[in-house]
MARBA-3410 file (N, C-alpha, C, O; in Angstrom, 1 decimal):
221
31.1,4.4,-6.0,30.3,4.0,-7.2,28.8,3.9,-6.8,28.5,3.7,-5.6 ~ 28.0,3.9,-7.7,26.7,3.6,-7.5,26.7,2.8,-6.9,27.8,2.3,-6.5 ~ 25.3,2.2,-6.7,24.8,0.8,-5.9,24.4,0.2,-7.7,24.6,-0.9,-8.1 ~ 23.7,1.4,-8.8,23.4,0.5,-9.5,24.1,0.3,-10.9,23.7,0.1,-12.0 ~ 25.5,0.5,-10.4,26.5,0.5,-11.4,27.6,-0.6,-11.2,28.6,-0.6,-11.9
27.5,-1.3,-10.5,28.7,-2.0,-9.6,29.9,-2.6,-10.5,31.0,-2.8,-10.0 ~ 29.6,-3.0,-12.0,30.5,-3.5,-12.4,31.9,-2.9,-13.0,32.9,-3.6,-13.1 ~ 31.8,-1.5,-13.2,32.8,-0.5,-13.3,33.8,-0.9,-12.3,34.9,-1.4,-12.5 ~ 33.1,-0.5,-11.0,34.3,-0.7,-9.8,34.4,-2.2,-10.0,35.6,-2.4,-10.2 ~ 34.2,-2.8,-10.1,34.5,-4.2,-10.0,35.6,-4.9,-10.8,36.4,-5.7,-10.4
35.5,-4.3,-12.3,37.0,-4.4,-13.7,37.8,-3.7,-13.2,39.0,-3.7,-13.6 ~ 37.5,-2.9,-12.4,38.4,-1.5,-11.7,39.7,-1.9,-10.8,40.9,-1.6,-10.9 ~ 38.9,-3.0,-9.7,39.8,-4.0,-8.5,39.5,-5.2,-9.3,39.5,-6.2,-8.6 ~ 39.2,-5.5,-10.7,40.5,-7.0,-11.5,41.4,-6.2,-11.9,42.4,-6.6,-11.4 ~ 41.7,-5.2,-12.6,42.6,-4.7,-13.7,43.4,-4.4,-12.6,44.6,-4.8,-12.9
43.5,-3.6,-10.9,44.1,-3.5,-9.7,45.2,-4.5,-9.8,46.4,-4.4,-9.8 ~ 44.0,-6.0,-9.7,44.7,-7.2,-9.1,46.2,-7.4,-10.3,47.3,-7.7,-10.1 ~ 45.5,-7.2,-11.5,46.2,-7.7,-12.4,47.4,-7.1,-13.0,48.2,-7.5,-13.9 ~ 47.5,-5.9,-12.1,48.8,-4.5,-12.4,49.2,-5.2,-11.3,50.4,-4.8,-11.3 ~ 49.2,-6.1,-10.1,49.9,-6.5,-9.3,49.8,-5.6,-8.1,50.8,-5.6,-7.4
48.7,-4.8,-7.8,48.6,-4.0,-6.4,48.6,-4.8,-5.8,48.2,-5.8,-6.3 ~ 49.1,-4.9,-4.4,48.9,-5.8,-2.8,47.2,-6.1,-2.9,46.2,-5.8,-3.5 ~ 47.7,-6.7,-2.0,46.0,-7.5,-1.7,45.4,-6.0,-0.4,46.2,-5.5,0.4 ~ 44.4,-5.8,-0.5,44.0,-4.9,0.4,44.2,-3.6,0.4,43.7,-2.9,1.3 ~ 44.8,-3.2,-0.4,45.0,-1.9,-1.2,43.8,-1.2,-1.4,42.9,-0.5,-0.8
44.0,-1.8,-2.8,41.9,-1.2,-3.3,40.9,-2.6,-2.8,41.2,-3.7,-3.3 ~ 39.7,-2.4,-1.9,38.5,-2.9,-1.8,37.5,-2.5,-1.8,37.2,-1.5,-1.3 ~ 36.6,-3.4,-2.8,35.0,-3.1,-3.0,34.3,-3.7,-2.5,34.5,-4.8,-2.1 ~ 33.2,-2.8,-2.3,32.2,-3.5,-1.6,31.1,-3.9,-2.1,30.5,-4.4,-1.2 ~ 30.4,-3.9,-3.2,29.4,-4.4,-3.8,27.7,-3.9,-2.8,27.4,-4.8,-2.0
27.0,-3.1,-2.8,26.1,-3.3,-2.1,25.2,-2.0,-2.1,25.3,-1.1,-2.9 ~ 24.2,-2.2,-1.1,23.3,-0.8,-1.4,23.9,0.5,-0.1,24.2,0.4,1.1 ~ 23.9,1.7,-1.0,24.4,2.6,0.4,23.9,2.7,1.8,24.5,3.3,2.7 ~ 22.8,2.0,2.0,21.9,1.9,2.7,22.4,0.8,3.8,22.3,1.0,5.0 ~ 22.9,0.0,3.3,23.8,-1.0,4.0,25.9,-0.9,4.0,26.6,-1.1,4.9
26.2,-0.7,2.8,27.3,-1.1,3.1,27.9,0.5,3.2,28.9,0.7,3.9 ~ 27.4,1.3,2.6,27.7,3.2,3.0,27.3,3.4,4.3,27.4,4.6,4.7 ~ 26.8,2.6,5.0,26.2,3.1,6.6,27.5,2.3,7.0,28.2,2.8,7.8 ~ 27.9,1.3,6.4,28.6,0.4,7.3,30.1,1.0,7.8,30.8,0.9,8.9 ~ 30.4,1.7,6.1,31.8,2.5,5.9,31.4,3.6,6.8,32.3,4.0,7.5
30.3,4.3,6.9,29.9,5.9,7.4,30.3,5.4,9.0,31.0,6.2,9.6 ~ 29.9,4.1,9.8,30.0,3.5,11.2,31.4,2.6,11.7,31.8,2.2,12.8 ~ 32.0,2.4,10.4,33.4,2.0,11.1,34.4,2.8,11.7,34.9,3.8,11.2 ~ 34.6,2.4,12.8,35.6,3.5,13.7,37.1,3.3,12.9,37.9,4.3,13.0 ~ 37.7,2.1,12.1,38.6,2.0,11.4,38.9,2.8,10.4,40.1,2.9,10.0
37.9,3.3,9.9,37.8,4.0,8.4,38.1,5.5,8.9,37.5,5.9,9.9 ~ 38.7,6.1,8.3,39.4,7.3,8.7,39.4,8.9,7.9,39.8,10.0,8.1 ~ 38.3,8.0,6.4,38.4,9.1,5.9,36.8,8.7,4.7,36.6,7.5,4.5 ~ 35.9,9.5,4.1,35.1,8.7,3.6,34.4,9.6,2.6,33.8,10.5,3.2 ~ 34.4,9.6,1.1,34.0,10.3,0.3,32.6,10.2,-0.2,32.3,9.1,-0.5
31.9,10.9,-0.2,30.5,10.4,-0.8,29.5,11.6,-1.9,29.3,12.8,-1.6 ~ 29.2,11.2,-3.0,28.8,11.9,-3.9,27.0,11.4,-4.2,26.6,10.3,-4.6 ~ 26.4,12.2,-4.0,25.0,11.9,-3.8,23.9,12.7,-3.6,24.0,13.8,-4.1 ~ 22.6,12.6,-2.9,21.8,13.5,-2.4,22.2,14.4,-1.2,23.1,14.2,-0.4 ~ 21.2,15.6,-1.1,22.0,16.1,0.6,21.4,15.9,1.3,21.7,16.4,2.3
20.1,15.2,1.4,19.3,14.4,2.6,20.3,13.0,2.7,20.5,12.8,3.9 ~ 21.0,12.2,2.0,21.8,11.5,2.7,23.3,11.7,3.0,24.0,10.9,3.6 ~ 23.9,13.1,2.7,25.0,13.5,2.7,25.0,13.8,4.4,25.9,13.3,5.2 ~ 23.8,14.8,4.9,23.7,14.9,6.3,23.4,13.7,7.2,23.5,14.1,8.4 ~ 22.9,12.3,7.0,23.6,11.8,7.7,24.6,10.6,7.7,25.1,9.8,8.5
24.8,10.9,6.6,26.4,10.5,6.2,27.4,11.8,7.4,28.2,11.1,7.9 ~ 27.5,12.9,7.8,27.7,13.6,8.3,27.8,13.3,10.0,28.8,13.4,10.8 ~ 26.4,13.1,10.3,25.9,11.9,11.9,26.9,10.9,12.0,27.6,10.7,13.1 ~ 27.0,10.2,11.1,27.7,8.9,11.2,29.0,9.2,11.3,29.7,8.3,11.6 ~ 29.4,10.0,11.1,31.0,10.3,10.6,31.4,10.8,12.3,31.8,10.1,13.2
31.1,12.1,12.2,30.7,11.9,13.7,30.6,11.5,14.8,31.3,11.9,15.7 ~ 29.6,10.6,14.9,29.5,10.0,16.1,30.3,8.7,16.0,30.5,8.3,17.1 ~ 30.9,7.9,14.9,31.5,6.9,14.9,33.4,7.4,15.5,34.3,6.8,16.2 ~ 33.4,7.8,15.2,34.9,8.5,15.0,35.6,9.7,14.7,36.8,9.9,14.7 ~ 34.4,10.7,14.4,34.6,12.0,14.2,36.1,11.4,12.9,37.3,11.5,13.2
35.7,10.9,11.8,36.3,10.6,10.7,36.3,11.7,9.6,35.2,12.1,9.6 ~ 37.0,12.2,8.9,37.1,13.3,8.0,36.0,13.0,7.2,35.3,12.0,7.2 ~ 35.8,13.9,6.3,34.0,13.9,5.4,34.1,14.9,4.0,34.1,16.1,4.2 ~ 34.1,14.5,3.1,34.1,14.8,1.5,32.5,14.7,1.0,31.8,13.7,1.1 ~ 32.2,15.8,0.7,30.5,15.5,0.2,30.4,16.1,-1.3,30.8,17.2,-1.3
30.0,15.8,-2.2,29.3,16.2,-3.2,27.9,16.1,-3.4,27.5,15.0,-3.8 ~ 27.0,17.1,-3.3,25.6,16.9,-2.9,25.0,17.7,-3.9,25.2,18.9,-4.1 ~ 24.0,16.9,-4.6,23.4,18.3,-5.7,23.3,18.9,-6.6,22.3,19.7,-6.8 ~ 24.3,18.7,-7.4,25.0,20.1,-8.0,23.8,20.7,-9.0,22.8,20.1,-9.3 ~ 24.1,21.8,-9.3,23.4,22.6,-10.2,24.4,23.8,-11.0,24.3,25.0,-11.3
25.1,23.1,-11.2,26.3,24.2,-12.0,26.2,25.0,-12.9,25.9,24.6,-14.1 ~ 26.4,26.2,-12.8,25.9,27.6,-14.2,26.8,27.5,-14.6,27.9,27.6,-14.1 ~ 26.5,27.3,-16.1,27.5,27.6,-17.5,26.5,29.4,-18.0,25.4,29.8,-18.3 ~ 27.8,30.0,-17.9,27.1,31.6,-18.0,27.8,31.9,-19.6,29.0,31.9,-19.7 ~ 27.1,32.0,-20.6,27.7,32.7,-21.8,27.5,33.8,-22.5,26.4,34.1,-22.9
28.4,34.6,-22.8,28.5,36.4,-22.8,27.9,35.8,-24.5,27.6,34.8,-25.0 ~ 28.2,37.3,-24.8,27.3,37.4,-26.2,29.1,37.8,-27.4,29.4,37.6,-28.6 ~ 30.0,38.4,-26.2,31.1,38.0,-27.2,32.2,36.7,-27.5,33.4,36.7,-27.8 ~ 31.3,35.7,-27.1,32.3,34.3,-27.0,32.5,34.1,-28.3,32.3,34.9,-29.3 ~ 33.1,32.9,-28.4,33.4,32.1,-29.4,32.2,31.4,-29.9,32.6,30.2,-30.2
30.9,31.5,-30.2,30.2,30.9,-30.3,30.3,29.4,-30.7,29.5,28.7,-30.1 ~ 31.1,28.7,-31.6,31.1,27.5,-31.9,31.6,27.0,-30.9,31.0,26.0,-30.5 ~ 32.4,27.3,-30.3,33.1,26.9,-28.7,32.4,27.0,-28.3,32.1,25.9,-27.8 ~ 31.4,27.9,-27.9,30.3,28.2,-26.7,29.3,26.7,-26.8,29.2,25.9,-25.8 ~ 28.7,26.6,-27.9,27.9,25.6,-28.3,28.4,24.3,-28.1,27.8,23.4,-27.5
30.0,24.2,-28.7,30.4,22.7,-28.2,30.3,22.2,-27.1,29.7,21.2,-26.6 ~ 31.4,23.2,-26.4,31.4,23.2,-24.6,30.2,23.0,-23.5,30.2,22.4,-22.4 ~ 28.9,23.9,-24.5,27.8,23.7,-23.8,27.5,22.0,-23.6,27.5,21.2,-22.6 ~ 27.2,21.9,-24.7,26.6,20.7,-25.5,27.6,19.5,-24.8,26.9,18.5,-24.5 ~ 28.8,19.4,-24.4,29.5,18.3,-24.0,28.9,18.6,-22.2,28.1,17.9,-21.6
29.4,19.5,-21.8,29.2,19.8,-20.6,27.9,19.4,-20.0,27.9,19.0,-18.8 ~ 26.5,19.6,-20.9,25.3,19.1,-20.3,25.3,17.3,-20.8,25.3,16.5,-19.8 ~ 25.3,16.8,-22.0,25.3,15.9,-22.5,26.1,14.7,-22.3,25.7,13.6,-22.7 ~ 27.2,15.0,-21.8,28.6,14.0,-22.0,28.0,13.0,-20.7,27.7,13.3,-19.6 ~ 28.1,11.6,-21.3,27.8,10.5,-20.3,26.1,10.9,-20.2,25.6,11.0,-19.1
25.4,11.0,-21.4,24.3,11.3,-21.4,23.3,12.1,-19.8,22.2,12.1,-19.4 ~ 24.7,12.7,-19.5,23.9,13.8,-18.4,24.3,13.1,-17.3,24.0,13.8,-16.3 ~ 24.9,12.1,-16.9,24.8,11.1,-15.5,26.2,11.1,-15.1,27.0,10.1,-15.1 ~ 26.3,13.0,-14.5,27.8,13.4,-14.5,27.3,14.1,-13.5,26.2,14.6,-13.5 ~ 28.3,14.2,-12.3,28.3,14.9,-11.3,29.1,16.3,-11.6,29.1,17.1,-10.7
29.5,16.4,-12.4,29.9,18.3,-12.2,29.0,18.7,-13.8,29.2,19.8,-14.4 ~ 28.3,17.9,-14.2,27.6,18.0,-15.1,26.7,19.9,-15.5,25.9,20.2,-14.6 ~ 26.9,20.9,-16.5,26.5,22.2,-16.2,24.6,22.1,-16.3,23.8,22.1,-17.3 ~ 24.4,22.0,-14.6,23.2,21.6,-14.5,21.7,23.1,-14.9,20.5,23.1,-14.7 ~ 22.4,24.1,-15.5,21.7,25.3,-16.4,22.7,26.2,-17.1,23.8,26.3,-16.7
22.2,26.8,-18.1,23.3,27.3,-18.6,22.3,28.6,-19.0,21.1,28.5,-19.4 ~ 23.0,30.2,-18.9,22.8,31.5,-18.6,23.5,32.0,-19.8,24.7,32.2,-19.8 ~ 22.5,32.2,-21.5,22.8,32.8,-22.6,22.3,34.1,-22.6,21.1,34.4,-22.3 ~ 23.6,35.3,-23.0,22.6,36.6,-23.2,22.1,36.5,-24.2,22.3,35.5,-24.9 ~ 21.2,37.6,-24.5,20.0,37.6,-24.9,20.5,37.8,-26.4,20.2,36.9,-27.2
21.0,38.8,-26.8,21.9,39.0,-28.0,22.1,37.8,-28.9,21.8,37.9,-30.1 ~ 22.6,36.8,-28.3,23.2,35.4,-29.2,22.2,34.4,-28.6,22.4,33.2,-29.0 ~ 21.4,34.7,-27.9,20.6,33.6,-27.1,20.1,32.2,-28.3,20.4,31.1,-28.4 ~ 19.0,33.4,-29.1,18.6,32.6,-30.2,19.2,31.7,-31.4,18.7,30.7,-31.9 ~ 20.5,32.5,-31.8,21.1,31.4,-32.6,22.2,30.4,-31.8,22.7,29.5,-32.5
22.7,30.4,-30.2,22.8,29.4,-29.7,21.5,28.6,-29.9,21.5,27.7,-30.7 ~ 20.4,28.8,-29.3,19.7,27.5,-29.0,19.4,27.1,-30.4,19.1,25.9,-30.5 ~ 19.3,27.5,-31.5,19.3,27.3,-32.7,20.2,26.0,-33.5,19.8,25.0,-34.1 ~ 21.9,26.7,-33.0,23.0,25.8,-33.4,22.6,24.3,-32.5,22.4,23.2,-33.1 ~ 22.5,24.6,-31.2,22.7,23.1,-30.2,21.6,22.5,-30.6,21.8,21.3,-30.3
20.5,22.7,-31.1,19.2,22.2,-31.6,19.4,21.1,-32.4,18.9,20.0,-32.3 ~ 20.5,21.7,-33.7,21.0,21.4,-34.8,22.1,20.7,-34.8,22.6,20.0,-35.7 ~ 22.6,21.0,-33.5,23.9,19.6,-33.1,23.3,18.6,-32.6,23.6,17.5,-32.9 ~ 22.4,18.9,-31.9,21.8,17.5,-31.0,21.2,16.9,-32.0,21.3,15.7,-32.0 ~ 20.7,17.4,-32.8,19.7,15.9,-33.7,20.5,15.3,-34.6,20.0,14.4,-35.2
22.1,15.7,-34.9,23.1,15.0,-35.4,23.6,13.5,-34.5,24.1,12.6,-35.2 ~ 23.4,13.3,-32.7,24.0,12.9,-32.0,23.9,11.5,-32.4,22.7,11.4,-32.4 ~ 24.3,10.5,-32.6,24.3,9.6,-32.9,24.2,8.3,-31.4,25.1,7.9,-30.6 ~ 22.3,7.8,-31.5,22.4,7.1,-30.5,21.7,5.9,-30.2,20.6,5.7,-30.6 ~ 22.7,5.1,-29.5,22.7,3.4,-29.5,23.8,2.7,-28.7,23.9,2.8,-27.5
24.2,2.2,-29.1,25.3,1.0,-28.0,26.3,1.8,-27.9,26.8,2.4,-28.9 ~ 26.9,1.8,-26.3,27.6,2.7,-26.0,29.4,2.0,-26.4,30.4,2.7,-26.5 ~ 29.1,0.9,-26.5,30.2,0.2,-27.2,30.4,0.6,-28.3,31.6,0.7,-28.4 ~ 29.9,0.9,-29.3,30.1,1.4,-30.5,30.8,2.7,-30.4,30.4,3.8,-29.9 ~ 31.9,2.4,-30.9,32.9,3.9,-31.3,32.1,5.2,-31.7,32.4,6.3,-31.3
30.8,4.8,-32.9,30.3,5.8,-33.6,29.0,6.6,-32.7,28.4,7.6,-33.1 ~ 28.7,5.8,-31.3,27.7,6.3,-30.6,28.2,7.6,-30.0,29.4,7.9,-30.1 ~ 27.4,8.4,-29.3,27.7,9.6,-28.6,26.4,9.6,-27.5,26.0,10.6,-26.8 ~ 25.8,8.4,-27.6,24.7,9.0,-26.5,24.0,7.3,-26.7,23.3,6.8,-27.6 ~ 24.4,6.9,-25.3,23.7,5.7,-25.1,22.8,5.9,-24.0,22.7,7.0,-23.5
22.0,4.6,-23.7,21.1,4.6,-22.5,21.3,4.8,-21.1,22.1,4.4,-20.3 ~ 20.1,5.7,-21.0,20.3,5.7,-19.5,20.4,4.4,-18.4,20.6,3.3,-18.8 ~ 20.3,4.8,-17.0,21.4,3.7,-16.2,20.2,2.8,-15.8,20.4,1.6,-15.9 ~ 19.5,2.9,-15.5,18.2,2.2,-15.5,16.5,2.7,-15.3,16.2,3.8,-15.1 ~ 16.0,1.9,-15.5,14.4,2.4,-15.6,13.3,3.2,-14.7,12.2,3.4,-15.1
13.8,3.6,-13.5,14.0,4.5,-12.0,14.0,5.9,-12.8,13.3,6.9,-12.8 ~ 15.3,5.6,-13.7,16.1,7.5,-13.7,15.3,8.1,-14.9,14.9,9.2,-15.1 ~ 15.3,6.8,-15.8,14.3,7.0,-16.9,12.8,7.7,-16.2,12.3,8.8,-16.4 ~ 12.4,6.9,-15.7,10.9,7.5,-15.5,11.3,8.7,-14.6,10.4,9.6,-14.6 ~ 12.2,9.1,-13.9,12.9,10.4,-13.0,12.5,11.7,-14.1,11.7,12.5,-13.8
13.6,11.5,-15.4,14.0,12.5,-16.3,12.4,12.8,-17.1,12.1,13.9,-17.4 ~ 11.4,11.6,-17.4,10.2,11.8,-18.1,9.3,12.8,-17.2,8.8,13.7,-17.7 ~ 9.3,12.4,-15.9,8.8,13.3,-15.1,9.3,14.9,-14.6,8.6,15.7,-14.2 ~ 10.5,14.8,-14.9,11.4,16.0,-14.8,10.7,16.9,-16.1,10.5,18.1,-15.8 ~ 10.5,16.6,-17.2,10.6,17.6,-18.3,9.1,17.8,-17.9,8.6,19.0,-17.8
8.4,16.9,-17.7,6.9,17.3,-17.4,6.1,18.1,-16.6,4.9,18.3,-16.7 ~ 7.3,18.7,-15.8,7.2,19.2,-14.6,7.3,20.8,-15.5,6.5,21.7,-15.6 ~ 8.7,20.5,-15.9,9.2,21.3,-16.8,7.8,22.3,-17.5,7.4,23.4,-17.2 ~ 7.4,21.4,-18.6,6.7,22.2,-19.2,5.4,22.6,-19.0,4.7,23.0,-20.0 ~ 4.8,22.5,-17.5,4.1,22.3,-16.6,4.0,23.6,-15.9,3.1,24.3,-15.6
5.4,23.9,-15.8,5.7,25.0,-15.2,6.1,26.6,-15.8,6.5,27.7,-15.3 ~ 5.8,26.1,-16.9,6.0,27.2,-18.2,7.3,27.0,-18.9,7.4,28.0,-19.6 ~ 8.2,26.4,-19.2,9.3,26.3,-19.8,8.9,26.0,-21.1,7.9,25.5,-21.3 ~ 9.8,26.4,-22.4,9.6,26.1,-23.3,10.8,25.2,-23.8,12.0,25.4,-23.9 ~ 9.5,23.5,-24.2,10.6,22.5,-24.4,10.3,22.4,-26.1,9.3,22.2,-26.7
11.8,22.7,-26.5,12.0,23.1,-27.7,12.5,22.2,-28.6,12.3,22.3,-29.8 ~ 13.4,20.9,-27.7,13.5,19.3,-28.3,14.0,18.8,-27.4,14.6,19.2,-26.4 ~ 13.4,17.0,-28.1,13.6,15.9,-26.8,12.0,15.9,-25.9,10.9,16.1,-26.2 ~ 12.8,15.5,-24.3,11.7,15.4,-23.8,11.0,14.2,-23.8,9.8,14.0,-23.3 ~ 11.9,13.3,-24.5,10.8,11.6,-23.9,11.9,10.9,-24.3,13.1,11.2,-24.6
11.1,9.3,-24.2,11.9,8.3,-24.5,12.4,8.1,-26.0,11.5,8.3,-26.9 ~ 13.5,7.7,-26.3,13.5,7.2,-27.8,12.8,5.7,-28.0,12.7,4.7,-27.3 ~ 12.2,5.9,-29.4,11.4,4.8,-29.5,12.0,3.4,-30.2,12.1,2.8,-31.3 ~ 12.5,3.3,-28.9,13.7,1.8,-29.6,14.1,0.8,-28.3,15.0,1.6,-27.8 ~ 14.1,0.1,-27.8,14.5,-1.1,-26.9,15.6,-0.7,-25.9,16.8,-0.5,-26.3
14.9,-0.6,-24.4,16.5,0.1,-24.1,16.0,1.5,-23.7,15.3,2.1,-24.5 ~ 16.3,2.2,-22.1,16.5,3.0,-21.7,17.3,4.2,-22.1,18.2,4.9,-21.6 ~ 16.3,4.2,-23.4,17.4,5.9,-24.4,16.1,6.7,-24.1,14.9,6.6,-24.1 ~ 17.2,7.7,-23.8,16.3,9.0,-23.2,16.6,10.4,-24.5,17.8,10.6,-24.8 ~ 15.6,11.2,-25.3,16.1,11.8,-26.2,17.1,13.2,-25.6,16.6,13.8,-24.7
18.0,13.6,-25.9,18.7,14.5,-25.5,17.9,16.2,-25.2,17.4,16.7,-26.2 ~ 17.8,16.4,-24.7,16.5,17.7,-24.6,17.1,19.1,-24.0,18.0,19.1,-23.2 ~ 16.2,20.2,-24.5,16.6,21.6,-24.6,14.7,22.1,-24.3,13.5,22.0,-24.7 ~ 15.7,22.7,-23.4,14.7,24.1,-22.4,15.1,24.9,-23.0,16.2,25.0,-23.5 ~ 13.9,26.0,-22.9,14.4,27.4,-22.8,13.3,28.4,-21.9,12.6,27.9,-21.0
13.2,29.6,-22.3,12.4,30.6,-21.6,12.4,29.5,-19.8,11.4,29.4,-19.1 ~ 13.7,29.1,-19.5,13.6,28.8,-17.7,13.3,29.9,-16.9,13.6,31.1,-17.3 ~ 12.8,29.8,-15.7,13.0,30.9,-14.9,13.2,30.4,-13.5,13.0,29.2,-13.2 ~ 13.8,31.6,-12.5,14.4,31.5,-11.4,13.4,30.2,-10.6,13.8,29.2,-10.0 ~ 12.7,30.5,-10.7,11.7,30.0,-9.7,11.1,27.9,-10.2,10.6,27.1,-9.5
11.5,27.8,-11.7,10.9,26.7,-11.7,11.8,25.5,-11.3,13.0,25.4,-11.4 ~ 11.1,24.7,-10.9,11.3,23.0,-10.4,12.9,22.9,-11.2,13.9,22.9,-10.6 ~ 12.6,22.8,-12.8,14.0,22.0,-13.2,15.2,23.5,-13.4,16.1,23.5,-14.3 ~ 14.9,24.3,-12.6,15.9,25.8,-12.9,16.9,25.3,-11.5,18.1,25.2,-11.4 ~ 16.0,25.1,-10.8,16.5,24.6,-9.0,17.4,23.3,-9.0,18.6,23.4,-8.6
16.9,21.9,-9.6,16.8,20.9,-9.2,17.6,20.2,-10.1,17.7,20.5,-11.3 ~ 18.4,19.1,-9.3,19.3,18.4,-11.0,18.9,17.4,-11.7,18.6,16.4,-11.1 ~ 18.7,17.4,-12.6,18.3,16.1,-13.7,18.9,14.5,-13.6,18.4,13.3,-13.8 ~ 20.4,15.2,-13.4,21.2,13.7,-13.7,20.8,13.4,-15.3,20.7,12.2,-15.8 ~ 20.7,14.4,-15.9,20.6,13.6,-17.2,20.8,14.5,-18.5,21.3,15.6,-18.3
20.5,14.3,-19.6,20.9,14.8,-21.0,19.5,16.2,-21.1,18.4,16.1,-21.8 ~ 19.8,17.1,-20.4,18.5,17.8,-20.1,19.0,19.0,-20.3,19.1,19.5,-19.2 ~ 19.5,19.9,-21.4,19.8,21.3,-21.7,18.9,22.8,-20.7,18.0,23.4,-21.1 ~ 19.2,22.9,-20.0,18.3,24.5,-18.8,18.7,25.4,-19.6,19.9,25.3,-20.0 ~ 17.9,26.6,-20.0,18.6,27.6,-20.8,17.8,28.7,-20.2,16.6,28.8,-20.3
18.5,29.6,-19.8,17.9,30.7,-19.3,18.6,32.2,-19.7,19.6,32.6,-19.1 ~ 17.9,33.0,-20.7,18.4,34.3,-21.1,18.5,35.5,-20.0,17.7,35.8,-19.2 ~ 19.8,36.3,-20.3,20.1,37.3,-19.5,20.6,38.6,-20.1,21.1,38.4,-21.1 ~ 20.5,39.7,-19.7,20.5,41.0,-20.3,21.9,41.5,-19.6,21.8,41.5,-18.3 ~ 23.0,41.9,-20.2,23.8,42.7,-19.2,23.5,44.2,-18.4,24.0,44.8,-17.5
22.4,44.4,-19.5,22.2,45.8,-18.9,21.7,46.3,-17.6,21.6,47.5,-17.4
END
């Protein structure tokens, strides 16, 4: 789990305790990776160790593993995942799938589709449709049944994602909606759509972690 999420895992090992698992089964550690991920990365006890994150700390998460015990090693580092869509899809499926795939957990999803590759053909009334879905999304308390898009995780990723689109359209991208904060109490970030991306720019490369649509047109020809 995050360092800045801790209470998920935490209901995670009560609801454990309270299904009656053994004591020592599931344990959390509460803490920053920096301390209690080095600690797990340096126990010679620990035998096996998963970690989902950057790949500047994946590699030495890697050292540690390593040199502690040469312990098995699970990395997710990065991702940038292409959602590629032909021009004879299903388009309302294309749009949904898109649209959950980038947005779902307001973007702060690790297999999250970190750009998505529209031919050119349907390009425009995809970004049209998802345009026209996103400004339906309903957003506020993630408690609320009727929400679909609550706040981001804290005020770090916030000013992360503001800087991200800035970059964005800095770099020539055309930001088409979204692109800042919503103006209401609370780390809501507006759901946002790129387009005209190209190979080369900052947010075509790089992951967002967040509710940040990449859209880049392709020709089969």
């Amino acid at each position: 789990m995050s360092q800045v999420c801790p209470l998920t895992a935490l209901k995670f090992a009560e609801l454990c305790a309270r299904a009656g698992i053994p004591r020592g089964v599931v344990n959390i550690l509460p803490g920053s990776g920096a301390l209690c991920g080095q600690a797990l990365a340096d126990h010679p006890l620990v035998r096996k160790l998963g970690f989902t994150g950057s790949t500047e700390i994946g590699q030495t998460i890697m050292k540690s593993c390593a040199v502690s015990n040469m312990k098995k090693v699970s990395l997710e580092l990065g991702g940038k995942s292409p959602l590629i869509i032909f021009e004879d899809c299903d388009l309302d499926k294309a749009v949904r799938n898109g649209m959950a795939a980038v947005f779902f957990n307001k973007g702060e999803n690790c297999i999250a589709a970190g750009r998505l590759f529209v031919e050119e053909r349907i390009h425009d009334d995809f970004v049209r449709r998802v345009v026209a879905e996103t400004k339906k999304m309903a957003i506020g308390d993630p408690l609320h049944r009727g929400t679909s898009h609550g706040p981001q995780n804290h005020k770090a990723h916030m000013d992360k994602l503001i800087e991200f689109c800035e970059r964005g359209v800095k770099e020539g991208a055309t930001l088409v909606y979204g692109g800042g904060r919503v103006d209401r109490k609370g780390f809501y970030f507006t759901p946002t759509v790129f387009t005209d991306v190209q190979d080369h720019m900052y947010i075509a490369k790089e992951e967002s972690f967040g509710p940040i649509m990449i859209i880049s047109k392709f020709s089969s020809n």
